[in-house]
OpenMM code with the backbone's topology and positions (N, CA, C; nanometers):
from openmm import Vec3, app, unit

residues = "UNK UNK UNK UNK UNK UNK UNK UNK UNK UNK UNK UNK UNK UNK UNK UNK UNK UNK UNK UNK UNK UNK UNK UNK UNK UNK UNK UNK UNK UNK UNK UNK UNK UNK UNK UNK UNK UNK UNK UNK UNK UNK UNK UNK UNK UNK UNK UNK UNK UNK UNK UNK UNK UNK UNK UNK UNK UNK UNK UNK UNK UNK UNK UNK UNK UNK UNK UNK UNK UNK UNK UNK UNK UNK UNK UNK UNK UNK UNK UNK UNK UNK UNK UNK UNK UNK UNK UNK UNK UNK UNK UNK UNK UNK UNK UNK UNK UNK UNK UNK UNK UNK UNK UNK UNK UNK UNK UNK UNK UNK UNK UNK UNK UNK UNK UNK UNK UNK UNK UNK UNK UNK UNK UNK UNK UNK UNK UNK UNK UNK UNK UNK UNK UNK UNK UNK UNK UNK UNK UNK UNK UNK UNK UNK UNK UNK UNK UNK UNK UNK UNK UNK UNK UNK UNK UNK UNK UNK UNK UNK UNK UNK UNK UNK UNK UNK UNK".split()
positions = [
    Vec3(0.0827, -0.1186, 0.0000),
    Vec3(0.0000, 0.0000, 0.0000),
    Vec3(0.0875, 0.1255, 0.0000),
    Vec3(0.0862, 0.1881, -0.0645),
    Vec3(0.1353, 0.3408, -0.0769),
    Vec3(0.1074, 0.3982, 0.0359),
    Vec3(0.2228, 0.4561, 0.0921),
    Vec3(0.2432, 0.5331, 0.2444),
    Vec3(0.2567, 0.6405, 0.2187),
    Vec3(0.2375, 0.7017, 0.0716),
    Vec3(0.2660, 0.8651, 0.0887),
    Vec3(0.1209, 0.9597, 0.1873),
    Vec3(0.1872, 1.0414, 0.1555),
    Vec3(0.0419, 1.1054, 0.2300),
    Vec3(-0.0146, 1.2330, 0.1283),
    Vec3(-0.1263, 1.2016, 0.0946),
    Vec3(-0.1994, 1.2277, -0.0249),
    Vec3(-0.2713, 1.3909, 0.0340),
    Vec3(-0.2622, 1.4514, -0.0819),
    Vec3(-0.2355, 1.5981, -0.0632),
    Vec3(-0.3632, 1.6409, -0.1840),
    Vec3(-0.4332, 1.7103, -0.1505),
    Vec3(-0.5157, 1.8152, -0.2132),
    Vec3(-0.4994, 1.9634, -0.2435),
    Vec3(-0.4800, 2.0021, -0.3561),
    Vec3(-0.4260, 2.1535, -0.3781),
    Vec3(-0.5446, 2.2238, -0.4535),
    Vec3(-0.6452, 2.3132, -0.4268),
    Vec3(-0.7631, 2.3640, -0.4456),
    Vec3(-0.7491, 2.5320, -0.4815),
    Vec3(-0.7765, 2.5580, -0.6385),
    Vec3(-0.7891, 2.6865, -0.6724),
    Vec3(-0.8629, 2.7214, -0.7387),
    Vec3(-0.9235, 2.8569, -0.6752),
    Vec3(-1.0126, 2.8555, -0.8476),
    Vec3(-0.9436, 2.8969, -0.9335),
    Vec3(-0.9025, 2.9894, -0.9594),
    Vec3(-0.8352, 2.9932, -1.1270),
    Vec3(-0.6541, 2.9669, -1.0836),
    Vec3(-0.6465, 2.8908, -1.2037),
    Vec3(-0.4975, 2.8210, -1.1842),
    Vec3(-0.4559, 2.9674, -1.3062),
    Vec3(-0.4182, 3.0534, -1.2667),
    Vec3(-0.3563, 3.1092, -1.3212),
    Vec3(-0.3123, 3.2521, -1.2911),
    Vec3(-0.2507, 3.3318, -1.3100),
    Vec3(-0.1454, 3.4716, -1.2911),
    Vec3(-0.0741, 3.4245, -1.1353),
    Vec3(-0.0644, 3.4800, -1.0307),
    Vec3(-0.0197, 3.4632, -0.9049),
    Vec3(-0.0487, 3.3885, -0.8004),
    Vec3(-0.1673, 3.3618, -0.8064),
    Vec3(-0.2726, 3.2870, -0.6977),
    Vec3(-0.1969, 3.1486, -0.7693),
    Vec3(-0.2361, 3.1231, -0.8893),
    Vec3(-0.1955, 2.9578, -0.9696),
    Vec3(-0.0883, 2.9687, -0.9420),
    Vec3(0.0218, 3.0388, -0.9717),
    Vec3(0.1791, 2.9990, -0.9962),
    Vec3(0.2183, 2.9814, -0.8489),
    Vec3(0.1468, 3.0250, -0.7037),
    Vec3(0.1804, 3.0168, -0.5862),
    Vec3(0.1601, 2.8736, -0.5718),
    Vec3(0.0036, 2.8352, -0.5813),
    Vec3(-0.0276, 2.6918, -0.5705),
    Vec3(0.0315, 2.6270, -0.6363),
    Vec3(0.0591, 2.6193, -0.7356),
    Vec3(0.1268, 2.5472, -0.8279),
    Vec3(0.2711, 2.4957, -0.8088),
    Vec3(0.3478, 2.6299, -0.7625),
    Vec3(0.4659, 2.5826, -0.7498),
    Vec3(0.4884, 2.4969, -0.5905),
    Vec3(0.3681, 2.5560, -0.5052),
    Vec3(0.3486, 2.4910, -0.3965),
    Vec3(0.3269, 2.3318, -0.3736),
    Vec3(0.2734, 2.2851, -0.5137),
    Vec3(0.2410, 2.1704, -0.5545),
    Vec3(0.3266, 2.1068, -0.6201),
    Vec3(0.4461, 2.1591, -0.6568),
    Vec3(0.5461, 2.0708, -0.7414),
    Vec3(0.6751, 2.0725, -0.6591),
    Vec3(0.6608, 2.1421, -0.5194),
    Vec3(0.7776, 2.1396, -0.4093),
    Vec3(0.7721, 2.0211, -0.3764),
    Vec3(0.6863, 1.9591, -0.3219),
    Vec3(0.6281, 1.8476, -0.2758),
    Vec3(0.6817, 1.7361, -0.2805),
    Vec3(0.7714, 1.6481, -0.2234),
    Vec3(0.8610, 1.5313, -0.2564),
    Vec3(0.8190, 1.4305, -0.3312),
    Vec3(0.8101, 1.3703, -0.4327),
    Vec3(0.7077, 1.2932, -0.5110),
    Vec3(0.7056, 1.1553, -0.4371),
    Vec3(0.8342, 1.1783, -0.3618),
    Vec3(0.8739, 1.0223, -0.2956),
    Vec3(0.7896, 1.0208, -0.1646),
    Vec3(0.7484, 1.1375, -0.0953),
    Vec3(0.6666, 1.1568, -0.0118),
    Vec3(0.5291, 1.1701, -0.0236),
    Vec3(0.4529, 1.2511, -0.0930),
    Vec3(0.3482, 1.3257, -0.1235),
    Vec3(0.2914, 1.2605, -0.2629),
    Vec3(0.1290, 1.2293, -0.2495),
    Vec3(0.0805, 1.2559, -0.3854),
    Vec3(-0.0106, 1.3265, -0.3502),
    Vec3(-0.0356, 1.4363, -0.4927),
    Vec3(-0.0816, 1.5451, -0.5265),
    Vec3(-0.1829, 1.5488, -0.6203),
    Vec3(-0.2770, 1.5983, -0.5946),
    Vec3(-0.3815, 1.6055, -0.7113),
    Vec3(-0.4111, 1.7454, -0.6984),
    Vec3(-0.4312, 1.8471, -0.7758),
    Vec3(-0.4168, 1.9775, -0.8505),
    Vec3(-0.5796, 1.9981, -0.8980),
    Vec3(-0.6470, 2.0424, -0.7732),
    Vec3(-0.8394, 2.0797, -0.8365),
    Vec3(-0.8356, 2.2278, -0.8590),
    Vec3(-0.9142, 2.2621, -0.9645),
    Vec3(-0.9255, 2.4259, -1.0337),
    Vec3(-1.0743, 2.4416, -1.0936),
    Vec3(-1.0865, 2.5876, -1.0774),
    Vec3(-1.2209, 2.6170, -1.1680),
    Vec3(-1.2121, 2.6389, -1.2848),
    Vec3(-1.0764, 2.6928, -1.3149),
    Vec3(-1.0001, 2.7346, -1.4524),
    Vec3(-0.8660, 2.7616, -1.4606),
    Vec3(-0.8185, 2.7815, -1.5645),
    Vec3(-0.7051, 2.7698, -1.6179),
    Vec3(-0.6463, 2.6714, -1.7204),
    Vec3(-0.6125, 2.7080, -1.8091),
    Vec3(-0.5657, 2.6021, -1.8901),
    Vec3(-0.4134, 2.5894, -1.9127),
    Vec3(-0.3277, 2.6766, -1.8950),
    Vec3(-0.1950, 2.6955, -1.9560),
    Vec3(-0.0779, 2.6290, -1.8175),
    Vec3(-0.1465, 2.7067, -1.6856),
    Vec3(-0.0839, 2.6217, -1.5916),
    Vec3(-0.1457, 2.4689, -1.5510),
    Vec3(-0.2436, 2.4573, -1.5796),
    Vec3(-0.3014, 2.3282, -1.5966),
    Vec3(-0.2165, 2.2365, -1.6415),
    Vec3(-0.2064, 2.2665, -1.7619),
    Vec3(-0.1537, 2.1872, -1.9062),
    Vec3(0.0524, 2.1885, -1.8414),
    Vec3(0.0545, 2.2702, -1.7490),
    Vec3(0.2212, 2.2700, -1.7364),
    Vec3(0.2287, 2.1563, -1.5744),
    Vec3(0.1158, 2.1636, -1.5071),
    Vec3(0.1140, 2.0869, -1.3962),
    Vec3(0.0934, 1.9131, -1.4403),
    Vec3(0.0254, 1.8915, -1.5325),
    Vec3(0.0103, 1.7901, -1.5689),
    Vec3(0.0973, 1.6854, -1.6431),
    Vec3(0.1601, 1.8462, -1.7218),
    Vec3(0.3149, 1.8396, -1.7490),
    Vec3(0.3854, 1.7207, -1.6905),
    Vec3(0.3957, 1.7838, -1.5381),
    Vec3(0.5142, 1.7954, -1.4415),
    Vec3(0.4518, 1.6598, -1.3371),
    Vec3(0.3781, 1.5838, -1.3486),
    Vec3(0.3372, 1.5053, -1.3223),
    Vec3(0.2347, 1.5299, -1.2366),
    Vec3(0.1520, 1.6276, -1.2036),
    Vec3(0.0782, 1.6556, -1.0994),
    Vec3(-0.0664, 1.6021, -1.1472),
    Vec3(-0.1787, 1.5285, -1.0815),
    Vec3(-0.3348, 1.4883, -1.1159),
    Vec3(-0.3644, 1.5957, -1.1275),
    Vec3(-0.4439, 1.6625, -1.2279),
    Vec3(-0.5079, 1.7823, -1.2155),
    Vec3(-0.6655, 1.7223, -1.2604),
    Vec3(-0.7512, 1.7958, -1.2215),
    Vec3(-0.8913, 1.7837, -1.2189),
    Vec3(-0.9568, 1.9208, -1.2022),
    Vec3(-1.0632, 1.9624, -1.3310),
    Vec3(-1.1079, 2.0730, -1.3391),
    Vec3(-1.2591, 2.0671, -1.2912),
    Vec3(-1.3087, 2.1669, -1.1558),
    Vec3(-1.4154, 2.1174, -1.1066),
    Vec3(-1.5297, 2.2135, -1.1857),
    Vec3(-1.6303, 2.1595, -1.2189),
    Vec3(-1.6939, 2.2066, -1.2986),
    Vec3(-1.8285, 2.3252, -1.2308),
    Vec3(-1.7957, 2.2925, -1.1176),
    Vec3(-1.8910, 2.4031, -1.0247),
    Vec3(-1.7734, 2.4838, -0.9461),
    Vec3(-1.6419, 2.5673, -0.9339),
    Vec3(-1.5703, 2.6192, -0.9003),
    Vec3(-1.5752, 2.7265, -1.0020),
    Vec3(-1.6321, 2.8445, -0.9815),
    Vec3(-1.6187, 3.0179, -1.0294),
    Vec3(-1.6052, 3.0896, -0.9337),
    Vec3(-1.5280, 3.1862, -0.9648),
    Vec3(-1.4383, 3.3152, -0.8908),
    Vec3(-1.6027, 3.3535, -0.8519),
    Vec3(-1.7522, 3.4218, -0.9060),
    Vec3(-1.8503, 3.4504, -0.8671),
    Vec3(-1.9185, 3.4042, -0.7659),
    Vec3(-1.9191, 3.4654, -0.6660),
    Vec3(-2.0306, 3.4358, -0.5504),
    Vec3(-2.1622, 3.4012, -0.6475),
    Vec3(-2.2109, 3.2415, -0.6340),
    Vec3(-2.3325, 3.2269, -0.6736),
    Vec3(-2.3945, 3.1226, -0.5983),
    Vec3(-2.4354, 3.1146, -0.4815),
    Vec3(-2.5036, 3.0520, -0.3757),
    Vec3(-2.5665, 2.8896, -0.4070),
    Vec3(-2.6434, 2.9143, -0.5501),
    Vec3(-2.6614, 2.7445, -0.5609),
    Vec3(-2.5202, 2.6829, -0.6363),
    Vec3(-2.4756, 2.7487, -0.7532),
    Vec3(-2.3484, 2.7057, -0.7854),
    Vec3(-2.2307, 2.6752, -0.6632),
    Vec3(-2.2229, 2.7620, -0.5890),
    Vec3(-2.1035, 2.7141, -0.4689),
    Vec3(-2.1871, 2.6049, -0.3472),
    Vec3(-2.3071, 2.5255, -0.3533),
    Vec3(-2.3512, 2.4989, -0.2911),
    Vec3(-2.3299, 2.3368, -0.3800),
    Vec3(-2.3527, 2.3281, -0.5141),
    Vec3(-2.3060, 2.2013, -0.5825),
    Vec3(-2.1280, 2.2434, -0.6179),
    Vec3(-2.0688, 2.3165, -0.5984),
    Vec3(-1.9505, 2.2692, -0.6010),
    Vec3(-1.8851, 2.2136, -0.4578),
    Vec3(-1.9095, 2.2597, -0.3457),
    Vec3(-1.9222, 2.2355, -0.2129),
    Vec3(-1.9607, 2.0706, -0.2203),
    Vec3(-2.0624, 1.9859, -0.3036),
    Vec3(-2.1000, 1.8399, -0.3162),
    Vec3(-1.9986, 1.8048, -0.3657),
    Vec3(-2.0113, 1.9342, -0.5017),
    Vec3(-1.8789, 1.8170, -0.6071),
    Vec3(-1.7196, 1.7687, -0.5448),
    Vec3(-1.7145, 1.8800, -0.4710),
    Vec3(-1.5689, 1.8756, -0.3862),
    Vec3(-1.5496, 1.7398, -0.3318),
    Vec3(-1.6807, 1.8152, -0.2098),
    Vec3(-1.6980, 1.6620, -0.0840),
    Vec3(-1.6561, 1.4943, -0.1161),
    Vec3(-1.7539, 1.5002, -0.2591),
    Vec3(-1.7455, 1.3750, -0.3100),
    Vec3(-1.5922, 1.3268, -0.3817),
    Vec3(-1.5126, 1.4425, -0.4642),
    Vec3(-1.4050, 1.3885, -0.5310),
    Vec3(-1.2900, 1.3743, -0.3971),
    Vec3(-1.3331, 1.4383, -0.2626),
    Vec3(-1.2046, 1.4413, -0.1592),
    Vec3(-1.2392, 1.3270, -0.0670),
    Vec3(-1.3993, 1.3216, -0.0443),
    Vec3(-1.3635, 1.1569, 0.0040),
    Vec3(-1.3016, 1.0686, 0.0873),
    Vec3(-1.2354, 1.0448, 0.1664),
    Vec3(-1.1686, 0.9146, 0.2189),
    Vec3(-1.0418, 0.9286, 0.1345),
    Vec3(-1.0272, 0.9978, 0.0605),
    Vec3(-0.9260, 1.0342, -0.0353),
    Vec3(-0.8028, 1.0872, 0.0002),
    Vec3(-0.7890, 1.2082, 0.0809),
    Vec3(-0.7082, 1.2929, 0.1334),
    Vec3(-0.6151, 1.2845, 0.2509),
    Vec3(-0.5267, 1.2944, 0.2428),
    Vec3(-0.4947, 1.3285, 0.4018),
    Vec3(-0.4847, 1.4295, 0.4439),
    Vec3(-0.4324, 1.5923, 0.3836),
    Vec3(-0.4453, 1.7243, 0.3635),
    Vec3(-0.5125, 1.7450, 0.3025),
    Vec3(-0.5973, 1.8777, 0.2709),
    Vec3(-0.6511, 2.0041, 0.2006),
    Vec3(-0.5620, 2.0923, 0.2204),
    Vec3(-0.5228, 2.1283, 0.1007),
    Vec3(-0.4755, 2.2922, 0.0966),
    Vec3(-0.5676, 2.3643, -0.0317),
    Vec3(-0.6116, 2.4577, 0.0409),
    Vec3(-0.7176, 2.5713, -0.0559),
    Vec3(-0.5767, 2.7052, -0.0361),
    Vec3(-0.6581, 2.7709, -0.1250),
    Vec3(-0.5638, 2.8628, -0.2314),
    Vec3(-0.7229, 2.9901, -0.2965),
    Vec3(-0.6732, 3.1110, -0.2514),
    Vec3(-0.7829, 3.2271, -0.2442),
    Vec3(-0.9260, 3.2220, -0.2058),
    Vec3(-0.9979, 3.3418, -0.2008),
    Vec3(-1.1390, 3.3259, -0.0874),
    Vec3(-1.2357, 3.2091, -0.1812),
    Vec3(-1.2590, 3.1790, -0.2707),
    Vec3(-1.4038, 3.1029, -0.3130),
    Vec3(-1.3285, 2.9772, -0.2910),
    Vec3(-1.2049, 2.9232, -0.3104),
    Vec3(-1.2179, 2.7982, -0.3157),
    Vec3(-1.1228, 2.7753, -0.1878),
    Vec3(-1.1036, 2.8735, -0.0710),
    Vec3(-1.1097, 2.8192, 0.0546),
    Vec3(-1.2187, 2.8055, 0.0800),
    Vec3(-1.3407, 2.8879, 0.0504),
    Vec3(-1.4555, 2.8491, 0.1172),
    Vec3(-1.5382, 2.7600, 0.0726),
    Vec3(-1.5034, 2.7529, -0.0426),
    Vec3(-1.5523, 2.5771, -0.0850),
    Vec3(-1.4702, 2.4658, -0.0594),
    Vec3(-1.3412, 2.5095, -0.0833),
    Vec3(-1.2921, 2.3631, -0.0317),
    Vec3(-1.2687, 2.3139, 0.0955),
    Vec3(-1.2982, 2.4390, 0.1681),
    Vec3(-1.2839, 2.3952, 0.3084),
    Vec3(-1.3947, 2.3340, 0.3972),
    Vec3(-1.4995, 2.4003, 0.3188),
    Vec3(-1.6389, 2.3008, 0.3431),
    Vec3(-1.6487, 2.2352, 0.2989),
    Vec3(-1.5757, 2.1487, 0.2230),
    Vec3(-1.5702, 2.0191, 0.1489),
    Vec3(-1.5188, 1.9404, 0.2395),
    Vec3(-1.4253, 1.9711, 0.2763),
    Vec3(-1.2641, 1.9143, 0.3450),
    Vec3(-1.3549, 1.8693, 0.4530),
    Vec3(-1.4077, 1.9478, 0.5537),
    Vec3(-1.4426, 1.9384, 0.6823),
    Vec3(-1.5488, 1.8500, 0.6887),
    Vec3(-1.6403, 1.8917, 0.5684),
    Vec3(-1.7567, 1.7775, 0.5343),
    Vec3(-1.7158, 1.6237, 0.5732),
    Vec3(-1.6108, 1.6267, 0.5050),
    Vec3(-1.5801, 1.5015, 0.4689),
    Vec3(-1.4616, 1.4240, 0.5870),
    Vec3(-1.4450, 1.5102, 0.6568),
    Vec3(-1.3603, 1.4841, 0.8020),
    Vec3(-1.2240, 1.4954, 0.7352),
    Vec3(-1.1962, 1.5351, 0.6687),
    Vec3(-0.9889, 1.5532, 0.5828),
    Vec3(-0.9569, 1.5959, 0.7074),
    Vec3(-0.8179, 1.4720, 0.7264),
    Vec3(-0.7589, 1.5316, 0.8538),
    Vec3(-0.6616, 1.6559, 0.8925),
    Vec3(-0.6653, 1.7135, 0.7753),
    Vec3(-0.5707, 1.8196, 0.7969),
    Vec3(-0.6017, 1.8987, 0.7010),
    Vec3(-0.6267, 2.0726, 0.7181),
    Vec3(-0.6629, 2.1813, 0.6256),
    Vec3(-0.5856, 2.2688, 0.6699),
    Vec3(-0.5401, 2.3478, 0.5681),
    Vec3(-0.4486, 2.4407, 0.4914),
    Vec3(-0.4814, 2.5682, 0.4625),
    Vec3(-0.5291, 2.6575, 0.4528),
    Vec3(-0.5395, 2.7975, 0.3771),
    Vec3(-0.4401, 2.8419, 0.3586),
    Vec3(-0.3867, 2.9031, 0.1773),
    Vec3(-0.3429, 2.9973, 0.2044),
    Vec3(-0.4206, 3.1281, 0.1818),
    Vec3(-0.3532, 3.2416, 0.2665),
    Vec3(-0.4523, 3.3561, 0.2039),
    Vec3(-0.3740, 3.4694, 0.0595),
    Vec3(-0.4261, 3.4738, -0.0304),
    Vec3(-0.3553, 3.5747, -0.1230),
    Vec3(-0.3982, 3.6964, -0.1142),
    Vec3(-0.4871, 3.7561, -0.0437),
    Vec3(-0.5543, 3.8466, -0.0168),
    Vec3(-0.6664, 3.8676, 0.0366),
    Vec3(-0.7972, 3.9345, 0.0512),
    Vec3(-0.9264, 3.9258, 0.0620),
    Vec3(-1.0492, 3.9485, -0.0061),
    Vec3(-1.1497, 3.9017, 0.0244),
    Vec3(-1.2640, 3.9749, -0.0874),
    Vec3(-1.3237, 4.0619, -0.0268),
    Vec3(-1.2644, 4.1500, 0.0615),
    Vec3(-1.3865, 4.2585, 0.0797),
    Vec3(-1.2566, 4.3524, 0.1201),
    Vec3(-1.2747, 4.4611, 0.1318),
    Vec3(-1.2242, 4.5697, 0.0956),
    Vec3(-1.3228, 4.7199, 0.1896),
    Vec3(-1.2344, 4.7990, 0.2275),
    Vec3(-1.3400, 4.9417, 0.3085),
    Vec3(-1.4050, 4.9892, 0.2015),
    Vec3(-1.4510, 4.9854, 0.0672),
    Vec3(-1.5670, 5.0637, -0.0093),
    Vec3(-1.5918, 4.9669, -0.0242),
    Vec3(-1.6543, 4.8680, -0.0064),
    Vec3(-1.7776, 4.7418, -0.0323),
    Vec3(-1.9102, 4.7928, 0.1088),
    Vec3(-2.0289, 4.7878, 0.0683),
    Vec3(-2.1065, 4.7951, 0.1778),
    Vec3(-2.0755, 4.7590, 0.3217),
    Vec3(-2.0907, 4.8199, 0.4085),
    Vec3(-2.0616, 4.7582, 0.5614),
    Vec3(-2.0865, 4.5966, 0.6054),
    Vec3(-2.2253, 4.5962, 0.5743),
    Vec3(-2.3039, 4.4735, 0.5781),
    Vec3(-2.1997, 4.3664, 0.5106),
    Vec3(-2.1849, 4.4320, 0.3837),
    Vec3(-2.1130, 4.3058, 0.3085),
    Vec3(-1.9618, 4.2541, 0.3466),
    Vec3(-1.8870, 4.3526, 0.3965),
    Vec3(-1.7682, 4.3650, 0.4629),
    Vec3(-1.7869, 4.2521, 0.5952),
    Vec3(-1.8541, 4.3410, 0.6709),
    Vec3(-1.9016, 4.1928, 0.7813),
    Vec3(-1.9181, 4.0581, 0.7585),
    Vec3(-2.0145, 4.0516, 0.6692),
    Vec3(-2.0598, 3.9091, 0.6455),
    Vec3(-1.9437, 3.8228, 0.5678),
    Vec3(-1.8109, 3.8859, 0.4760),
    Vec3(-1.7327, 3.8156, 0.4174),
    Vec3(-1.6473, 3.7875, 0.5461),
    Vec3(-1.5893, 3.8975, 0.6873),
    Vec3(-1.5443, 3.8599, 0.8046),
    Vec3(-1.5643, 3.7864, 0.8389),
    Vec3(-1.7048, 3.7824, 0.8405),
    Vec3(-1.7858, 3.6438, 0.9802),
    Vec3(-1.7848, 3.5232, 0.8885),
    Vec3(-1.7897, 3.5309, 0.7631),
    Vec3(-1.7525, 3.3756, 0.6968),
    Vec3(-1.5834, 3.3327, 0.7405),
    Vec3(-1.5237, 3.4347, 0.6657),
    Vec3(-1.3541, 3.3549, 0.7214),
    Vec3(-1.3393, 3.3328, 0.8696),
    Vec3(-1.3943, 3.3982, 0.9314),
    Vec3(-1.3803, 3.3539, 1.1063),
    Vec3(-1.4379, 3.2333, 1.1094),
    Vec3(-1.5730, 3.1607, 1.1035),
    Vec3(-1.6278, 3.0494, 1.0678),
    Vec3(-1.5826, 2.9754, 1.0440),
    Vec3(-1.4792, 3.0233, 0.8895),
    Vec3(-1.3970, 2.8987, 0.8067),
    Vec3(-1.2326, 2.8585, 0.9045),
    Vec3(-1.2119, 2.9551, 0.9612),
    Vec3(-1.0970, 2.9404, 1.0153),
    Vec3(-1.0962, 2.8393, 1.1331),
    Vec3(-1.2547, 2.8122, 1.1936),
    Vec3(-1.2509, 2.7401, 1.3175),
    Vec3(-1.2279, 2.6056, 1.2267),
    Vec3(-1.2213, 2.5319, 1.1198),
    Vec3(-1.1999, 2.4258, 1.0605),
    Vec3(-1.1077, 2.3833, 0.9971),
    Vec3(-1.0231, 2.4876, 1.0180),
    Vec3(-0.8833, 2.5236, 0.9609),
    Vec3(-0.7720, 2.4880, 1.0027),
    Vec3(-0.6677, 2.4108, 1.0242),
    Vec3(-0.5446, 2.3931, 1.1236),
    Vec3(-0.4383, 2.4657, 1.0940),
    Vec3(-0.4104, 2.5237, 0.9674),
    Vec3(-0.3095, 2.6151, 0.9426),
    Vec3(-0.3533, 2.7192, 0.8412),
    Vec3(-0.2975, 2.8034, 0.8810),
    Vec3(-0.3586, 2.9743, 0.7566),
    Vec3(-0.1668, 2.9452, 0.7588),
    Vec3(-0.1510, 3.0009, 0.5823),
    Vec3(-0.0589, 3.1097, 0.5450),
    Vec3(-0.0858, 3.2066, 0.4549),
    Vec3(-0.0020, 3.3093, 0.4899),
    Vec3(-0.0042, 3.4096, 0.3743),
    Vec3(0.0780, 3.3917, 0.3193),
    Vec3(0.0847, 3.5247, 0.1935),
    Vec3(0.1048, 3.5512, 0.1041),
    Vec3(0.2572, 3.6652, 0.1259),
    Vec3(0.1985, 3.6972, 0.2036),
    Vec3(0.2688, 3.8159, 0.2797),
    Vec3(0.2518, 3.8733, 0.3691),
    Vec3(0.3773, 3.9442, 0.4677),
    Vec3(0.2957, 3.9782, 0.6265),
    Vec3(0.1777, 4.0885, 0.6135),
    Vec3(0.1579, 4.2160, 0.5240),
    Vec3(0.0665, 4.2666, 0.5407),
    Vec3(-0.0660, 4.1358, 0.5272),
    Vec3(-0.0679, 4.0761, 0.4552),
    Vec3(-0.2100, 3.9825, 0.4512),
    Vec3(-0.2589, 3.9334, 0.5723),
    Vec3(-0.0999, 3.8570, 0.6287),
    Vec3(-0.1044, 3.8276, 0.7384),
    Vec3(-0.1248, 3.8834, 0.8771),
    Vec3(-0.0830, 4.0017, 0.8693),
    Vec3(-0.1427, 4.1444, 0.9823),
    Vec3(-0.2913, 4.1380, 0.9906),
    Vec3(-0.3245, 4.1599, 0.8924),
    Vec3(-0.4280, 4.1970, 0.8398),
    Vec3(-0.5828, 4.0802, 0.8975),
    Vec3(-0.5016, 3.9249, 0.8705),
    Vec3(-0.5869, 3.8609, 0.9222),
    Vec3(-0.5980, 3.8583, 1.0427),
    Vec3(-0.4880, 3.8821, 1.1291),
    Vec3(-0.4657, 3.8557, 1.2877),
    Vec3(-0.5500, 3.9520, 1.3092),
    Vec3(-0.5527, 4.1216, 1.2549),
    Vec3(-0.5968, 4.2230, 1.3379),
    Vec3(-0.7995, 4.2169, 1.3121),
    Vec3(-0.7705, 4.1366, 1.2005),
    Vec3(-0.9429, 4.1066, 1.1767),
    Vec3(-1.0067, 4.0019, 1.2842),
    Vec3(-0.8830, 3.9144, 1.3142),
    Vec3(-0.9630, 3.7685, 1.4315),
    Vec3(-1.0264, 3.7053, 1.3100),
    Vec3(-0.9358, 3.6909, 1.2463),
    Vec3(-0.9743, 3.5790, 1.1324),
    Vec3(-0.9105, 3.4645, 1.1185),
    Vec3(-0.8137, 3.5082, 1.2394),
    Vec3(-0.7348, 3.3541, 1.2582),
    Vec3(-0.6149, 3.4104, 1.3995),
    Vec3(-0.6106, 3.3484, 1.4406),
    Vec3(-0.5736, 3.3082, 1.6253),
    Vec3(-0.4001, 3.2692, 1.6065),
    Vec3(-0.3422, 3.3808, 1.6521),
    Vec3(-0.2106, 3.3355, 1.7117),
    Vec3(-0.2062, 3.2975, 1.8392),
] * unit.nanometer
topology = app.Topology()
chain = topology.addChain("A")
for resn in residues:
    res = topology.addResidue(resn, chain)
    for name in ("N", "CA", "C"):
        topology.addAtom(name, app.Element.getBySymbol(name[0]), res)
């Protein structure tokens, strides 16, 4: 039986900075240690170079950058089901497909979850209301979470001073 310990790498779009982070995050990975499977909402060019490089890639067909409540509600299934008994990590990679894959992950009991953060989706000119409610989701998501990284320490400031994740 294969003793590696099987790794999930979750983005929505595999491509400009967010992809090439995950990506290269995904090909660090000791092959002698780790297997890797590479899930995306899009991208084709780093796709096509991960698959390359020996990585499983799988394009989920309900994963869009758009907040759309029944769509992230069947990609949230589609996840659950392809991670499975499957995993031993989750690592998600920017806000829609931490918050889908992390409700996937947890769904499904994955013993170990990952965030990284590349930034945020809400911002001081977005409605108040809406500002809050994207807060009170990552606080939520973070209680299911065993490790956050950033991107960089402002990101990382940024989450601590929000209580979006617990030093």
């Amino acid at each position: 039986m294969d003793q590696r310990t099987r790794v999930a790498v979750i983005i929505t779009k595999l491509t400009a900075g967010a992809g090439v982070v995950a990506l290269n995050g995904a090909l660090a990975l000791d092959p002698r240690r780790f297997v890797v499977t590479l899930y995306y909402g899009s991208g084709d060019r780093l796709a096509s170079h991960a698959a390359r490089a020996g990585l499983r890639t799988v394009h989920l067909e309900h994963m869009a950058a758009a907040i759309a409540p029944r769509d992230d509600a069947r990609g949230v299934r589609e996840l659950a089901a392809l991670l499975s008994g499957h995993f031993d990590l989750v690592h998600t990679h920017s806000a829609k497909a931490g918050a889908v894959g992390r409700l996937a992950a947890h769904r499904c009991s994955t013993p170990a979850i990952v965030h990284t953060y590349h930034g945020f989706p809400f911002h001081d000119f977005q409605p108040a209301w809406r500002r809050s409610l994207y807060i009170d989701i990552e606080r939520r998501l973070g209680r299911s979470t065993d490790l956050f990284l950033a991107v960089g320490s402002t990101v990382a400031a940024e989450a601590i001073r929000l209580g979006i994740v617990q030093v």
